[in-house]
ROKOL-543302 format. One record per residue: x, y, z of N, C-alpha, C in turn; residue in one letter. Coordinates in steps of 0.02 Angstrom, whole numbers, plus 50000, padded with zeros to 5 digits. Layout:
BEGIN
XYZXYZXYZA ...
END
This chain:
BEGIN
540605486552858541045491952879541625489152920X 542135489652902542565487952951543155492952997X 543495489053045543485492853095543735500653095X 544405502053057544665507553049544215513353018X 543575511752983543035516152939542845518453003X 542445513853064541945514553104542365519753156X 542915517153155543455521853201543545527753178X 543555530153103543655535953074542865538953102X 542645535853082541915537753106541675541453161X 541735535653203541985537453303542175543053289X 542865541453286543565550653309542885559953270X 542675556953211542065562853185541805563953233X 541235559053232540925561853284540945564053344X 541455561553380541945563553448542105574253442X 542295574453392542455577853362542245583953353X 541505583653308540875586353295540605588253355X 540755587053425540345591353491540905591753515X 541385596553498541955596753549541995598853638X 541205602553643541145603253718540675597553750X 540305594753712540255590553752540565581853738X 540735581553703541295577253725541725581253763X 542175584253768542565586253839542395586553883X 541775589153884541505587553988541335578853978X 541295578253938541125569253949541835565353985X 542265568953922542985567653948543155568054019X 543225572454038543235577854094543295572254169X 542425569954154542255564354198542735559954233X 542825554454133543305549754170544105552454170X 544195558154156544925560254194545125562454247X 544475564554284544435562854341544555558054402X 544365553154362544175547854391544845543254394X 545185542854330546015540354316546275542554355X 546155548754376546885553154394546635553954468X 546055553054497546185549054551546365543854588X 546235537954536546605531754542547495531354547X 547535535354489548415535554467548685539654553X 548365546354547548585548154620548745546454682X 548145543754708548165537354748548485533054769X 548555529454701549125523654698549675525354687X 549885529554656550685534154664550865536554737X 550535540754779550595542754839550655536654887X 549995531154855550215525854927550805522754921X 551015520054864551655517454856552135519754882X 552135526554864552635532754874552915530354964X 552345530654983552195531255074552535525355099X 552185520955058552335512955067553105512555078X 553685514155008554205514455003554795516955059X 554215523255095554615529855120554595525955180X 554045523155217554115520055280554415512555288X 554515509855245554815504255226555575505655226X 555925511855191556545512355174556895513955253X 556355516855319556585519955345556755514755385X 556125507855404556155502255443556835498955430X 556965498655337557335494855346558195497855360X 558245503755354558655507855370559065505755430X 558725504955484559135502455540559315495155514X 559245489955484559545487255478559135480655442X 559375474655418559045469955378558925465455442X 558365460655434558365455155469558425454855537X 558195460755559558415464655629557915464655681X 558195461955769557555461655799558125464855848X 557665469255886557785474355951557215473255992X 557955472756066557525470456109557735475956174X 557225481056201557395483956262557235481056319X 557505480856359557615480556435557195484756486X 556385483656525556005488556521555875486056612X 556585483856643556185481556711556595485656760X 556545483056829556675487856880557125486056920X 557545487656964558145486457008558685481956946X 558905475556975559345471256948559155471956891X 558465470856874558125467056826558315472156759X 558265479456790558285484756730558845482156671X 559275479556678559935478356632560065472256625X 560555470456581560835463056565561625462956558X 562065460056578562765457256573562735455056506X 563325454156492563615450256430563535441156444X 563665440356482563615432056509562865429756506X 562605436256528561805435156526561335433956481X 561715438556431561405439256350561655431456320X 562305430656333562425424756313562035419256312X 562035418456377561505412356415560625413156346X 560365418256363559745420156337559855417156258X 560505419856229560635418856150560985410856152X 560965408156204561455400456179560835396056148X 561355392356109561135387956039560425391256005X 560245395756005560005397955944559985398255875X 559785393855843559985394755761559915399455741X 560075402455674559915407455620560335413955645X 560595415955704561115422755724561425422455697X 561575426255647562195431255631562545435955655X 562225439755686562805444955741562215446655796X 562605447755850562315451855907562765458055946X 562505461955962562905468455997562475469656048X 562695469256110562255475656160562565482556144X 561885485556193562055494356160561835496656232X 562315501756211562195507756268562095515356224X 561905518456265561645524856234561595529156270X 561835534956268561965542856294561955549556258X 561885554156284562245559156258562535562756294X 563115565256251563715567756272563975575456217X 564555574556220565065581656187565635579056176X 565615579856106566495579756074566585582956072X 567325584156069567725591056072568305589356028X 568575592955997569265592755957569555601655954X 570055602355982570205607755990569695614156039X 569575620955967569065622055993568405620955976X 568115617255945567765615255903567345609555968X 566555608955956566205604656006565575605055964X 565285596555989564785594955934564335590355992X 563875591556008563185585556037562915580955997X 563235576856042563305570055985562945563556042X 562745560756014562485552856035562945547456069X 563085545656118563785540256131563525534356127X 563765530656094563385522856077564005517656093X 563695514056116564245508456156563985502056137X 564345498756104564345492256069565025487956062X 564755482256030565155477756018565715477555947X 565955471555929566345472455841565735471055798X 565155465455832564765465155786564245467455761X 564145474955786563765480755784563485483755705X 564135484555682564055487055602563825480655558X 563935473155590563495469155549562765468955540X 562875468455628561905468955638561415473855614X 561945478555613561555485555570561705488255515X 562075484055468562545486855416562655492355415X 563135492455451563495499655441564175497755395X 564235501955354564815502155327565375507655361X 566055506255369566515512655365566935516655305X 566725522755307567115526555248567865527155251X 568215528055292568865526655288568905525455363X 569695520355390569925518355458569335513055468X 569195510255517568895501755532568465502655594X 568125499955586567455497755654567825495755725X 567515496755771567775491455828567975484655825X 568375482655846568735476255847568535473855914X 568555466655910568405463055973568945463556044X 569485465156019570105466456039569845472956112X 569555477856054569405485356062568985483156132X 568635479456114568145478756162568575474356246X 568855468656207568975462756280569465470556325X 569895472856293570305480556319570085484056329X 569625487256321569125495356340569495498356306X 569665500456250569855502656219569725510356221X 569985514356237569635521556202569735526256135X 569295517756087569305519356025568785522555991X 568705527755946567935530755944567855531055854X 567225527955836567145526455768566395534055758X 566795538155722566225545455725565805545055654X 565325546655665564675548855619565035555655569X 564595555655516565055561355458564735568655499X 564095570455508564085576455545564435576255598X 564845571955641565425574455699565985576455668X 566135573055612566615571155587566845580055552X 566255580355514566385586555486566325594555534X 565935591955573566165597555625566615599055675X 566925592855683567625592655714568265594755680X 568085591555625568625590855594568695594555527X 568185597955524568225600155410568005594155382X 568495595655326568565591155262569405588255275X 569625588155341570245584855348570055575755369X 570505572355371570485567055382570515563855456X 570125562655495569965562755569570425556555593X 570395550755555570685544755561571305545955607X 571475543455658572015546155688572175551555737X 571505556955739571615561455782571245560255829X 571385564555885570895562655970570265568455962X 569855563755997569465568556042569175567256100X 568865572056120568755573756177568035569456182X 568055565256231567235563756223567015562356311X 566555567356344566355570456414567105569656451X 567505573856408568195574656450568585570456431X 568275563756423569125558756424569165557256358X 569955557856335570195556056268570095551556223X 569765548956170569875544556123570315543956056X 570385539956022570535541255973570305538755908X 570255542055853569655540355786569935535255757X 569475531255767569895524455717569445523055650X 569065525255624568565527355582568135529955589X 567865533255520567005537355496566535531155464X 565975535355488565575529455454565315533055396X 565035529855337564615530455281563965534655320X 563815541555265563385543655278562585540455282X 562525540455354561855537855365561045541455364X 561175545355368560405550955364560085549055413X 559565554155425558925551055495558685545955479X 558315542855527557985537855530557475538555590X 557045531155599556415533855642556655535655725X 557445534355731557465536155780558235541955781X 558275544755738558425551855743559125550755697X 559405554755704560045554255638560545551855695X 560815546355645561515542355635562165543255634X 562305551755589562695555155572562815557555655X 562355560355688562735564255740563125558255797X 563255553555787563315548955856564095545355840X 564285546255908564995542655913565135533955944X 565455532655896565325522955928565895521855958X 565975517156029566445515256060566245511156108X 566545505956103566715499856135566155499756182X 565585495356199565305492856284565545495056322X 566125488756328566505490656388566795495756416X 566945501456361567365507756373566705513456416X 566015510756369565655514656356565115514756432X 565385507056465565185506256556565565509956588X 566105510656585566625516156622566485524256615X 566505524456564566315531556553565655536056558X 565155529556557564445531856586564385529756644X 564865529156673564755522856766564155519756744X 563945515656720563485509456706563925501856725X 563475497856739563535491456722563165488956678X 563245485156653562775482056591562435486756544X 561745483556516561685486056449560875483856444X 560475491356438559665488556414559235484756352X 559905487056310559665483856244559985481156210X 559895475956157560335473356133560045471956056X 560355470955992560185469055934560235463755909X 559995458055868560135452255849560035453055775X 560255449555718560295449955654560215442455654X 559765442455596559645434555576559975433455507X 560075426855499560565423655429559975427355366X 559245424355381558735427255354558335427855340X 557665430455309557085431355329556675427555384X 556895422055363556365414155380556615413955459X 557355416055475557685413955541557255417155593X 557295426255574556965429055589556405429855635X 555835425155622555345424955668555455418455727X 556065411655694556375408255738556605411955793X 557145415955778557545419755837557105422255887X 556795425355846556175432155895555955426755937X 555485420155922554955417855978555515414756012X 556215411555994556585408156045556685412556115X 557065419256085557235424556128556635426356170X 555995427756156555285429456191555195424856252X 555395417956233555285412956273555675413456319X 556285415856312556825414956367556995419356398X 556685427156366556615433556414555995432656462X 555345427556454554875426956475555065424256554X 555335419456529555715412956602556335417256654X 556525421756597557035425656653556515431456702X 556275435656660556015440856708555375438756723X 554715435356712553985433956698553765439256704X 553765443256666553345449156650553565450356568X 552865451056535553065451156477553035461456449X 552945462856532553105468256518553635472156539X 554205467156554554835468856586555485469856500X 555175468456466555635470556396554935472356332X 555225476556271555025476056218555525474356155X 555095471956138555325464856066555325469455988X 555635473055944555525475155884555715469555843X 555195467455804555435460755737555325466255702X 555875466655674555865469455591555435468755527X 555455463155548555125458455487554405457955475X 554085456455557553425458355551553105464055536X 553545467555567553235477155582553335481255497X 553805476155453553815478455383553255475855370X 552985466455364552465466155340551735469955357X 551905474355439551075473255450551155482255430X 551625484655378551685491655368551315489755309X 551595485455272551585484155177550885482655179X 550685477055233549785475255224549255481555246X 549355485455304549055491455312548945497255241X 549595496855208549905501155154549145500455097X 549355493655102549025490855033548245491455053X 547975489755098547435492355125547125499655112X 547515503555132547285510155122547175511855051X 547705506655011547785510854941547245508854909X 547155503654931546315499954909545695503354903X 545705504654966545005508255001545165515354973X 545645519154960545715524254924545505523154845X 545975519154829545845518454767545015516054726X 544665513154797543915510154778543595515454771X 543445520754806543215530054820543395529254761X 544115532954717544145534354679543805529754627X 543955524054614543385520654550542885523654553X 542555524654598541815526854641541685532854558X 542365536554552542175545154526542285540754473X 542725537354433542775533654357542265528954347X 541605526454391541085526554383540405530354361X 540635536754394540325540954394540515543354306X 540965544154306541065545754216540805542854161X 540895535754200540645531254142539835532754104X 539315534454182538835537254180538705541754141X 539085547654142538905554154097539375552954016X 539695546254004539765542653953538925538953913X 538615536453951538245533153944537605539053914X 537695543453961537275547953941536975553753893X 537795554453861537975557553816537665553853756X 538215548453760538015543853719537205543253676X 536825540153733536015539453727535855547153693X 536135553453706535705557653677536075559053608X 536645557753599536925555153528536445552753483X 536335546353514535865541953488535265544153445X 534775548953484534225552353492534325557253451X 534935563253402535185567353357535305563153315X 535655556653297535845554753247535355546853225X 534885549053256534225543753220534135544253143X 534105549853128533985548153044534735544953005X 535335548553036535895544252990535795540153019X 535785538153073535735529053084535155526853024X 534855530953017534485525852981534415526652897X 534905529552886535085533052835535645525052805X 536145525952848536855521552867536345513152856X 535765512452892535485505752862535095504852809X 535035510752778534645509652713535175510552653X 535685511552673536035510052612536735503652635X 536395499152658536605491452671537045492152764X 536955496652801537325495452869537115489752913X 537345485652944537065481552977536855482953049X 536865479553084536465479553147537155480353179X 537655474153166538605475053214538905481153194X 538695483453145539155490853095538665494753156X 538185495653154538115502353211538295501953271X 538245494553300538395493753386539045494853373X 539805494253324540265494253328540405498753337X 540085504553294540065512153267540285514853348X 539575513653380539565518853450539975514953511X 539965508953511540575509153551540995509553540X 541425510553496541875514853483542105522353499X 541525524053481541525531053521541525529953570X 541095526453610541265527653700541895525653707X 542105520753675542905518353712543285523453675X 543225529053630543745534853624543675538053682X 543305541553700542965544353761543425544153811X 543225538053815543725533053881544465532653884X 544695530553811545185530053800545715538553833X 545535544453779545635550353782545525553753867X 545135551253897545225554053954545475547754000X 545605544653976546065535754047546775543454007X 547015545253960547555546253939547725554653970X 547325558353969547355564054012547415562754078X 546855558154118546895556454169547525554354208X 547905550754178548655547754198549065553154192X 549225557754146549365565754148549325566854229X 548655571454214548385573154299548585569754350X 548715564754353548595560454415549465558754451X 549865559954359550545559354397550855567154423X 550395570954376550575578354407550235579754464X 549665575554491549355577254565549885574054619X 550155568254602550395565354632551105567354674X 551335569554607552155573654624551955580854682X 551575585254639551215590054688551255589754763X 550745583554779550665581354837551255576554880X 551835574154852552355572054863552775577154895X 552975583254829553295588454854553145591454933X 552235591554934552205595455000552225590555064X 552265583555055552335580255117553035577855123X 553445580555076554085574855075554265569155067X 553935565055014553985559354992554235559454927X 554405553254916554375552054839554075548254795X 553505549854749552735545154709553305539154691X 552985535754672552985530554647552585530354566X 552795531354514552325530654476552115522854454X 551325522754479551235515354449551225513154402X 551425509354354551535507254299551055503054282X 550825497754327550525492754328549555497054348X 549655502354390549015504154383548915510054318X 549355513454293549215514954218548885509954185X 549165504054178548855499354130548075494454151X 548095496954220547445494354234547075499554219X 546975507754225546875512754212546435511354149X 546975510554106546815510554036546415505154026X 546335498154059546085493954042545255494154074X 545255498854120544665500554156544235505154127X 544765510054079544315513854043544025511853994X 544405505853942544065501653888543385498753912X 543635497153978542975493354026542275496254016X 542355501854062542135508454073541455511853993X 542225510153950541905513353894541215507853847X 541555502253853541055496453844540595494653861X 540525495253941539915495653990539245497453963X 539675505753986539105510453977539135512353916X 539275511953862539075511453785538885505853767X 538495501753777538345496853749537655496253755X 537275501653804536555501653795536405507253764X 536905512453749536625517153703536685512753611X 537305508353613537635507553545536885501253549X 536775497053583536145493553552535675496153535X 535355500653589534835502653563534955507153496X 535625511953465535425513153405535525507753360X 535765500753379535795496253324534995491953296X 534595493953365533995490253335533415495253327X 533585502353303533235504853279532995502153193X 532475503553185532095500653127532145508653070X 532445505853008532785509652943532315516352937X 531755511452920531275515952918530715520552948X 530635519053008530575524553078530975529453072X 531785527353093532445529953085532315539453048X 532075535252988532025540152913531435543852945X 531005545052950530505547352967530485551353026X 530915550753073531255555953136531335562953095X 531235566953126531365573453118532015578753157X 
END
C-alpha cells in the first residue's frame, strides 16, 4: 500500500466519526492555540516594553542626582571632570526639569520646561520637524530660545507655523526656534507636551544652580556598559554613597526585560504544552478504540496480502491527520485569541511565525507519539483472530 492510498484511507476514516474525531480534534486545538496565544501576547509585551525603553533613546544611560545640601546637584565643570577621558561618549546633556505655562496670545498650555544642552537631541534622538535644536551658542548666551513639543505647538499655535513666534514661558519671553517630531508617551510621560531651552537659560528662570541629572549616549552597544561602570566609579569617589545618585543603563534594563520576557513566555507556553499533551492523550485514545471497531477489516486488509507497515502506516496517519487538522484550527484560535486579548490590554500580538511552525511540528510529534501504540498494536494483530472478532 502506498502512501497516498493509506492517506486516502486515514482522511475516510477521520471522516466516518465526524463527532468524534472533532472532540478528538477539539483537544489538540486547544492546546495550539494556547501555545500560539501565549507566544503572540508575550512577544507582543516583549516588543511594547522594549519600544518604550528604547524610546527615550539608543545606547542611553541616565544618571540622577539623589544627595543632599551641595551634594544634591552638579555644575557643568563637574560633570566634566566625572566624564573626562572616557571612551565610547557620543553626546552628553545635563537636564533640568520643571513645570511651567506657555502662553501665546490668549491661548495657555502646561507644559514640561526642560533645560539642556545642543547635545540633547543626539543623546535622545530627537529629531526637529521644522526650525533647529539648541545650538551651543544658545547655550554659552542663555539664550531665550525655546524648541516646543507638537501638542504645545498645536495648542498655541493651530496648524500655523510657530517657528519664529514668541512665547510666553512663566512670564518671560522666548522665541520658537523649532518643533520637534512627534514623540508620543513614554515610561515617563509624553514628550509632545514639553518645551526645550537652553541649561543655562533654564538656571535663571528656575533660580537653580546646576543640574540633577544628566544623559550620556554611547558610540555603541559594547561602549555602553564601559561608560556606565567608568561613571559608577567616579560618582562613587565623589559622593561615597552609592545611594547619593541612580544609574539607568539602557542596555541592561532592555536585556534583563527581553530575558524576564522570554521566561514567562516559556513557563506559559510549558502550561500550555501541558493542554497539547493532554490532546495527544484523547488522540491516543480514540485511536485504541478505533482499533477495537475495526479488528475484523484489519484483518480482513491482511488476508488479502496487507502487511504489518501497511497497517502501522494506515493509523498513524490518522493520528497525524488529527493532529495535523487541529495544530491548523488551533493557530486560527490562537491568533484570534491573541488579537482579542491585545485589543483589551493595548498592545500589539506579534504573530509567531516561528512558533506556528513549531506548532505544527509538535502536532506531527504529538500525532506520532500517541498513535503509535494504538497503530502497533493493530499491526500485530493476527489475520485470523482479526476475522473471527465480532
Amino acid at each position: 500500500m502506498d502512501f497516498f492510498t493509506a492517506l486516502r484511507i486515514g482522511l475516510g476514516a477521520v471522516m466516518a466519526n465526524k463527532l468524534r474525531s472533532a472532540l478528538t480534534i477539539l483537544g489538540v486545538t486547544i492546546g495550539i492555540a494556547a501555545v500560539i496565544g501565549v507566544v503572540a501576547i508575550g512577544e507582543g509585551a516583549q516588543n511594547e516594553v522594549t519600544g518604550e525603553i528604547e524610546s527615550l533613546g539608543t545606547y542611553l544611560i541616565t544618571v540622577s542626582i539623589r544627595g543632599r545640601g551641595p551634594d544634591r546637584v552638579l555644575t557643568q565643570s563637574q560633570l566634566d571632570e566625572i566624564l573626562q577621558d572616557i571612551p565610547g561618549i557620543a553626546a552628553v546633556s545635563p537636564v533640568m526639569t520643571a513645570s511651567g505655562v506657555a502662553k501665546h496670545g490668549t491661548s495657555r498650555f502646561d507644559c514640561s520646561i526642560t533645560g539642556v544642552n545642543h547635545q540633547y537631541a543626539t543623546a535622545r534622538d530627537f529629531q526637529v520637524q521644522t526650525g533647529r535644536f539648541i545650538s551651543a551658542i544658545d547655550v554659552d548666551t542663555r539664550q531665550k530660545a525655546a524648541v516646543i513639543g507638537q501638542n504645545v505647538a498645536l495648542e498655541l499655535f493651530g496648524l500655523a507655523n510657530p517657528v519664529g513666534e514668541t512665547i510666553k514661558l512663566n512670564g518671560q519671553t522666548f522665541s520658537v526656534i523649532g518643533v520637534l517630531e512627534p514623540r508620543g508617551g513614554t515610561i515617563t510621560g509624553s514628550e509632545d507636551d514639553q518645551v526645550i531651552i537652553p541649561v543655562t537659560t533654564a538656571e535663571r528662570l528656575l533660580g537653580r544652580r546646576g543640574f540633577t541629572a544628566f544623559y550620556i549616549k554611547g558610540q555603541d552597544k559594547d561602549s555602553v556598559d564601559v561608560i556606565a561602570s567608568s561613571v559608577e566609579n567616579r560618582l562613587n569617589r565623589r559622593f561615597r554613597d552609592e545611594d547619593a545618585y541612580r544609574m539607568f543603563n539602557q542596555t541592561q534594563v532592555l536585556e534583563i526585560v527581553q530575558s524576564v520576557s522570554r521566561t514567562l513566555t516559556l513557563m506559559l507556553g510549558g502550561i500550555a504544552f501541558i493542554s497539547l499533551l493532554v490532546g495527544g492523550i484523547g488522540i491516543m485514545n480514540i485511536m485504541l478504540v478505533s482499533v477495537v471497531e475495526r479488528t475484523r477489516e484489519i484483518g480482513l486488509r491482511k488476508a488479502v496480502g496487507a502487511t504489518n507497515q501497511d497497517i502501522l502506516r494506515q493509523f498513524l496517519l490518522e493520528s497525524v491527520v488529527l493532529s495535523l487538522i487541529g495544530a491548523v484550527f488551533g493557530i486560527a484560535v490562537g491568533t484570534l485569541l491573541a488579537r482579542g486579548i491585545a485589543v483589551f490590554i493595548g498592545i500589539s500580538p506579534v504573530f509567531p511565525w516561528k512558533g506556528a511552525a513549531i506548532a505544527i511540528a509538535l502536532s506531527v510529534a504529538v500525532g506520532v507519539s500517541f498513535g503509535s501504540l494504538p497503530a502497533n498494536r493493530a499491526a500485530q494483530l493476527e489475520p485470523i483472530q482479526a476475522l473471527r472478532t465480532e
